[in-house]
Phi, psi and omega in degrees: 000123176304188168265344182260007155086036161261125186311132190270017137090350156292347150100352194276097153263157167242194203183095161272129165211186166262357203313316193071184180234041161298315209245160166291020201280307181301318170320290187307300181317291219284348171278329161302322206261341147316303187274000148315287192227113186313294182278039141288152164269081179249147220222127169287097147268330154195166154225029157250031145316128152002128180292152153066024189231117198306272272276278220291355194264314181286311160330314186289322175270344165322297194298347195222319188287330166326311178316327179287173203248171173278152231054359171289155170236122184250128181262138182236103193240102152214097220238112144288327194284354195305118166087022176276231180228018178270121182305150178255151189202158174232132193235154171239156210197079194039040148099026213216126189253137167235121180260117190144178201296169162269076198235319229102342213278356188244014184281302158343293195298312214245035159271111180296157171284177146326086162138293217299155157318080176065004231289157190234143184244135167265122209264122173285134153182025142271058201245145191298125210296000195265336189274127183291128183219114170298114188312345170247348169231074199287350180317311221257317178311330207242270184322283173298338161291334149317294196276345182267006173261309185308320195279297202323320180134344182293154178307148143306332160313333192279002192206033164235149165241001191189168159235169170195172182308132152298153171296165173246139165294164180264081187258131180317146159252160191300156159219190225227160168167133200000082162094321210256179184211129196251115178231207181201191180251152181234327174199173191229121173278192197248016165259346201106354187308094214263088188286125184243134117024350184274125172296145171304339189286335204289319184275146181221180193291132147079018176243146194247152193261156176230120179241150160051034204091352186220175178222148195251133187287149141237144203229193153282306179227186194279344177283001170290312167245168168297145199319136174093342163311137140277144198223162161227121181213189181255124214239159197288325193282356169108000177243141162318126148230143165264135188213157182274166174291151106075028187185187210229090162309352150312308204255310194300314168276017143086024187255183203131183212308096175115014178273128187259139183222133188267127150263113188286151160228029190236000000 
């Protein structure tokens, strides 16, 4: 990635969507963004999100871009917001370009650390005047045309008038109450895993989390307790999660996304 935030011409897209793969949607981005640019590369991380639900959508990309090399460009379209006045947008991120509304759906993914910079989101809204863009599929019109100029080398600029902060999701935070620390599940995976708002550094050995009623051992990986268990553990995004042995800590506790839980420390 230059300092002017143009792209290094490696050609690597990945591609989140809610889209599924039933219908011809995905089908249609990838054929806009060949014919942009032919030798481009594209990688699936999924298109099976929820429809219309940013937070599993921003999670999915959290979890797999780190992982990419610098110069990938990642499209992220889990868009409710498709033909509103909600900014199309380009965010750069340790040398890494993200393409797509400006919902929060790229907040997760693109938070800086300590010592880092900002972040600035580049607001699309300069396209080349040849281009047709339908109002309900900025996916295939905006984005993958977009994003496939970006794999080519081109600047954000170039299709910018301006920059500004991306929106953030508004996700809960933990609180403190005599000692214990109070969360909640933030997402549910598609084993049942109940991903929670607690940082991982938070859980230490043998102190136990209680949800829905019930309490979870904790441990490290799912072979610490028995088939049918409850475990509390630090999940690869780095948060507590509960998850049953060899079952859907979803489906067991009647739980999901805002279901509350304490991790006692006392």
């Amino acid at each position: 990635m230059n300092p002017d935030g143009s792209g290094a011409g490696r050609g690597l897209i990945t591609l989140v969507t809610d889209f599924g793969t039933r219908d011809g949607y995905v089908g249609a981005m990838k054929g806009v963004i060949l014919g942009e640019f032919p030798r481009a590369q594209l990688i699936d991380i999924t298109h099976h999100v929820a429809a219309q639900d940013v937070i599993a959508g921003a999670f999915a990309i959290a979890q797999a871009s780190p992982h990419y090399p610098p110069g990938t460009v990642h499209v992220g379209v889990v868009d409710p917001g498709v033909g509103s006045d909600r900014r199309a947008i380009v965010v750069e991120h340790r040398g890494m370009l993200f393409v797509g509304p400006d919902n929060g759906l790229f907040s997760l993914a693109t938070i800086p650390v300590a010592g880092e910079s900002p972040t600035v989101a580049w607001t699309i809204d300069r396209l080349p005047p040849h281009w047709t863009v339908h109002p309900t599929f900025h996916g295939r019109d905006v984005f993958a045309r977009v994003a496939a100029r970006l794999a080519a080398g081109a600047s954000p600029g170039e299709f910018s008038s301006g920059t500004a902060p991306p929106l953030r999701l508004d996700l809960p935070h933990p609180e403190r109450a005599n000692g214990d620390l109070l969360g909640e599940v933030i997402h549910v995976d598609r084993f049942g895993n109940l991903i929670t708002n607690l940082p991982g550094e938070a859980l230490a050995a043998g102190h136990p989390v209680e949800i829905a009623g019930s309490q979870a051992v904790a441990g490290t990986t799912y072979a610490d307790v028995g088939k049918g268990r409850l475990l509390a553990y630090v999940g690869s995004a780095g948060y507590v999660e509960v998850a049953v042995r060899d079952g859907s800590a979803a489906q067991l506790l009647g739980a999901g996304r805002g279901t509350r839980l304490r991790l006692r420390h006392a």
